[in-house]
Structure formats: structure tokens, C-alpha cells
N, C-alpha and C positions, 0 to 999 in steps of 0.2 A: 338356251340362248343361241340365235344361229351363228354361223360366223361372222358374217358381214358387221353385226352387233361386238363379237368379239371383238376384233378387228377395232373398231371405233372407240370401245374403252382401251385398247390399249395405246391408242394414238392420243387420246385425249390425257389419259394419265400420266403419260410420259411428260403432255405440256403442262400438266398440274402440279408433279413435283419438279420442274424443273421452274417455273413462275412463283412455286411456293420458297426454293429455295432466293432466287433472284428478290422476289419480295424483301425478306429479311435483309438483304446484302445493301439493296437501294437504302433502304429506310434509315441501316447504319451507317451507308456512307453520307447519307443528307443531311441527317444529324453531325455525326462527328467530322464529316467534311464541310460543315457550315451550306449546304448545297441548296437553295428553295429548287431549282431547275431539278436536281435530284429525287427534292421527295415529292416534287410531281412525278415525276417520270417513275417512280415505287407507287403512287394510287392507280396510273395507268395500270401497271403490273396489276396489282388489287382488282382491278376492274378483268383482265385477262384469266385471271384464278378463278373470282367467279362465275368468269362464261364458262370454264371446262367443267364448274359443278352443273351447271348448266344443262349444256349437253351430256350431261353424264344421266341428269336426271329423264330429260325429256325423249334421248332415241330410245330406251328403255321401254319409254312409252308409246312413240311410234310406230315400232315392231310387235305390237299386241298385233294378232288378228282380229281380224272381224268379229264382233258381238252385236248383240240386241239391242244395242243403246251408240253402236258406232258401225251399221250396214257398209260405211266408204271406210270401215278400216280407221286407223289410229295416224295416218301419214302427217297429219297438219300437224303435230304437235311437235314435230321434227321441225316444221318450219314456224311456230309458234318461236319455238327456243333459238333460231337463226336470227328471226325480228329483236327478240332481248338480246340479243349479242348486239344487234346492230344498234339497240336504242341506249348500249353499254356504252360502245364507243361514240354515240352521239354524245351523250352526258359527259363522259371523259375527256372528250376536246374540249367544249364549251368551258367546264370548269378548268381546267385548263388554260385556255385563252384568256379568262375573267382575271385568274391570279397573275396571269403577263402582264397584262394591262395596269393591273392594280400595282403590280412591279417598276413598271415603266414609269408609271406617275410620279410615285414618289419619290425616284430616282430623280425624274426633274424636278422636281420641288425640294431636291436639296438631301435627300437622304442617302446615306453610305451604304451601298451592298455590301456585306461579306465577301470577302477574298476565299473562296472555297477551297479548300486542301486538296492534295494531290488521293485522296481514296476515295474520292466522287470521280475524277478524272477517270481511273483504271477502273473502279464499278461499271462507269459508264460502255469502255470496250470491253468488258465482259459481256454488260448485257448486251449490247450491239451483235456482239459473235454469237452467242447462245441462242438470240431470238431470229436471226436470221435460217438458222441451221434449223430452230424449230418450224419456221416458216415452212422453209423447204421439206422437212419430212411431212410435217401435216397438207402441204397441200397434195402431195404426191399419192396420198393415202385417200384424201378427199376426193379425187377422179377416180382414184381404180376403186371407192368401194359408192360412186355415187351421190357423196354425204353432202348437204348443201348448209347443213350446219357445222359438219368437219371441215368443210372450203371456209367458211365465216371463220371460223376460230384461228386459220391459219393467217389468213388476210388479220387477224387480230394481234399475231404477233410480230405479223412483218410492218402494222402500223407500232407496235410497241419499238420495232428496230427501230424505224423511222422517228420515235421520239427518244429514243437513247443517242439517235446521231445528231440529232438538233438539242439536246442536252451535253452532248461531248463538244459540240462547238461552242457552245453558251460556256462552259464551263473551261474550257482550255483558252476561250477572248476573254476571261475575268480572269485568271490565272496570269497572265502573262502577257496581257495587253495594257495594263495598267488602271490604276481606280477609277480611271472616267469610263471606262469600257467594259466595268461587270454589268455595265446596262445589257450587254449582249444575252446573258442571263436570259432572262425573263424576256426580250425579245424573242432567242431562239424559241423559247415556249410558246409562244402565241404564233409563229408562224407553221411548228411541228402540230400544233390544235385544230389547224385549217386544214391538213392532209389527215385529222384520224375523226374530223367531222364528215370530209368527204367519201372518207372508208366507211365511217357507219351511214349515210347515207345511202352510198350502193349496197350494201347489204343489206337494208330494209325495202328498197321500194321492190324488187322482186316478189320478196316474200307478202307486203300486203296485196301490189298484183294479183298476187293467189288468194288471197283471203276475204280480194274481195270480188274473188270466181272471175280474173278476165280470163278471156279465149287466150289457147294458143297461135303464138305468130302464124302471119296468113300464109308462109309457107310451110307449115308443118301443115296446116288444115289441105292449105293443096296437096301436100304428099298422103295425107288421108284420103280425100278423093281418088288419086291416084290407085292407090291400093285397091282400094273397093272398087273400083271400076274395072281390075284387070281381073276381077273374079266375071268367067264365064254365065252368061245370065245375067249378070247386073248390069244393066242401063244409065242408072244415073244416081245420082246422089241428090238427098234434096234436106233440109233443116240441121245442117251438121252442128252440134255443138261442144266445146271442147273445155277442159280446163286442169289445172292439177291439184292434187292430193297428194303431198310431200314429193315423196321423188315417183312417184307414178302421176299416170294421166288417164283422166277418165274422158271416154267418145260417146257423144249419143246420135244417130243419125238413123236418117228413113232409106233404105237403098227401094231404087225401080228395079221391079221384072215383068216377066211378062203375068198379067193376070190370069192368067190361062191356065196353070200350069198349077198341080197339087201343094196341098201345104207342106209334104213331106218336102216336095224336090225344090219349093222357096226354101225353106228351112233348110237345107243341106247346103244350099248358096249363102244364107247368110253364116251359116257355120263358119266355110270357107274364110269369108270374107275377117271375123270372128278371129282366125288361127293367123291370117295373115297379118292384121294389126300388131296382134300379140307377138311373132314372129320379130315386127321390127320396133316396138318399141318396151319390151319385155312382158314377160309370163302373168305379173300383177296387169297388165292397163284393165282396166274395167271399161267394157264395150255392152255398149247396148244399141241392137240394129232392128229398125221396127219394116216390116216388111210392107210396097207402097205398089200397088197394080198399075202397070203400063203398059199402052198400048202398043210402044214399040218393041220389037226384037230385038236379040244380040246374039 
């Protein structure tokens, strides 16, 4: 197991037993606090446990090399397991949202919320504090180790914060606002639904971007050209194509030289050209340069 891989289960484990524990705690305060806002706010969690099984199972898989049956390497399945994350917190919200609404209604039509107890209240800044904190460590872990499923999971619990603070308002306006105002409840919930529908949404379209092979931004493609062009002897660039494979990126492009010139000393230019890609976008990019006769010099 390399480190980088280390590294990842231990970030992600740390948010496994700490969502595992938070789970239980929701669930009892929902219950014995009388809280619906609360045992939503325990399935989100539910939903956040899952993704670190998640990624627990899929960068495992990732980090295989290369085989006979996967020439570009195992990287998509890294970003397979970012899209379930992100199609997690799609489904999380929605359901979510569904039960506010269902909430609210009945409310107008005459039905009495529950007055939630004060051990929804204090679950609620725990998980607030806890999930923020884990926010913060996972995403700090998800740039220095490049993880775009470790960045997912983090953005998953700093939407978890996000609905522990629109469940601590929902539940401190029913507490202490009076019985017309546990509508707050279930309001809070369907507007905290709209910010973790909008997190799983940025967290998915990237990832099928990739899946479904677009180019890289055209200025990255320009800083390719760029490159190969400062290789002595390359002329020009012509058919560039670009796209990613989990956290690497694969180049395929024709460079011009002079046609004149032997296949060894083409071949040493596109080397170059080869080490220099690699050089800036790390030692994996998979580079393929097909060499294209021109008439002009350089």
C-alpha cells in the first residue's frame, strides 16, 4: 500500500468513526428529544458513513497499476466513488426537502409539532463542532494528498455542518418560540436540503465531465502547447487531445519537425518534449506524441 493510499484511509477513518459515533447520538437525540429535524439530520450522517465506506473501498482500487484488462490504469474508479458521493448528497437533500415539506403542510392544516427537548438542542452543537473540524481536517488532507474523492467527502461533512446549523435553528425556534413557531422545524430542513443538493451537484458534474472524456480547459491545452513548443526542433503542434483519468491526465498530440532529420534525433525531441509534460503535470500523465514531418525549421 503506497503512502499517498495510506494517508487516505487514515483521513477517511477518522471521518468513519467519528460520523459512526455522531450517528447513534442524532438518532437518540431525535427520538428521545421528540426532534423530526434531528433524525433527519442522523440519515444525512447515515449517508456521510457511507461515503467513507465508499472511498475506503474504491481508492484501494484506484491505486492498482496497470493490468491487461486496464492499459489507463485503475484512476476512474477513484472518481466513480466521488460521483456516489455526490449522487449521496443529491438523494440526502431531496429526501430531506420531501419530509419539510410534508412537515410544513400538515402544520397548516392544523397539526401540532412536538416541542423537541433540550438533547436535540446540545446534539445539534456537537455535531455542528465535530463536523466542521472534520471538514477542516479532510479537506486539508485532500490537496496535499490530491484526493478528489477525499475533497468530496470533506465538502460532505461541511454540508453535514451546514444541516446541523439549520437543525439547531429549527429546533432552538420550536423550543423557545412558541407552538406556532415549531413550523421552523421542518422549514429549517428544506432550506439546509437546498445547500446539500447544491454540494452534490458540484461534486458530480466534474466527475462525469471525466467520464464522459471532455478535454481539458483550453488553457491548460494552451500550456501544452506551450511546452512542446519550447522543445528545440518542435515546430508545431497539431491534433492535441486531452482528458483525465482519476487524478492524472492523459495527452495525445502530433508535434512538427523537420522531416529531414533521422528517426533517432525525431525520437530524442519527442522524448524531451515526453519528460517535460511529465515534469509539470506529474511522473503518471500518460503522453502519447506521434511524430508529423515539416517543412519548416526551428
Amino acid at each position: 500500500m503506497s503512502t499517498r493510499e495510506k494517508q487516505i484511509y487514515k483521513v477517511t477513518l477518522v471521518g468513519s468513526v467519528a460520523n459512526a459515533i455522531l450517528i447513534i447520538l442524532k438518532f437518540l437525540a431525535g427520538f428521545l428529544g421528540r426532534s423530526s429535524a434531528m433524525v433527519a439530520d442522523a440519515v444525512h450522517s447515515l449517508s456521510d458513513f457511507v461515503s467513507d465506506v465508499i472511498v475506503l473501498v474504491f481508492v484501494k482500487i484506484s491505486s492498482k497499476p496497470t493490468d491487461k484488462t486496464h492499459d489507463y490504469g485503475h484512476g476512474k474508479f477513484e472518481t466513480l466513488a466521488t460521483l456516489i458521493i455526490g449522487l449521496i448528497l443529491l438523494g440526502a437533500g431531496i429526501g430531506l426537502g420531501i419530509e419539510g415539506v410534508r412537515k410544513v403542510i400538515a402544520s397548516i392544516n392544523g397539526e401540532v409539532i412536538e416541542r423537541p427537548g433540550m438533547v436535540a438542542l446540545v446534539i445539534a452543537v456537537v455535531s455542528i463542532v465535530s463536523k466542521e473540524w472534520l471538514y477542516r481536517y479532510t479537506i486539508k488532507w485532500g490537496k496535499q494528498l490530491n484526493s478528489k474523492a477525499v475533497t468530496a467527502n470533506a465538502w460532505h461533512h461541511r454540508s453535514d455542518a451546514i444541516s446541523s446549523l439549520g437543525t439547531l435553528v429549527g429546533i432552538a425556534g420550536a423550543m423557545f418560540l412558541g407552538e406556532k413557531m415549531r413550523i421552523l422545524d421542518p422549514i429549517a430542513a428544506i432550506l439546509v436540503s437546498m445547500f446539500i443538493i447544491k454540494s452534490g451537484y458540484d461534486i458530480m458534474k466534474p466527475c462525469i465531465d471525466e467520464l464522459l472524456e471532455a478535454s481539458l480547459p483550453e488553457s491548460q491545452e494552451r500550456r501544452i502547447i506551450e511546452i512542446v513548443k519550447s522543445i528545440e526542433g518542435i515546430n508545431g503542434v497539431s491534433k492535441l487531445r486531452t482528458r483525465r483519468i482519476g487524478n492524472n491526465i492523459a495527452i495525445d498530440l502530433n508535434a512538427k519537425m523537420d522531416g529531414r532529420q533521422t528517426l533517432r534525433e525525431a525520437h530524442s525531441k519527442a522524448s524531451a518534449a515526453e519528460r517535460s509534460l511529465k515534469n509539470e503535470y506529474g511522473k503518471d500523465t500518460l503522453v502519447t506524441i506521434h511524430m508529423e514531418p515539416s517543412s519548416e525549421k526551428k
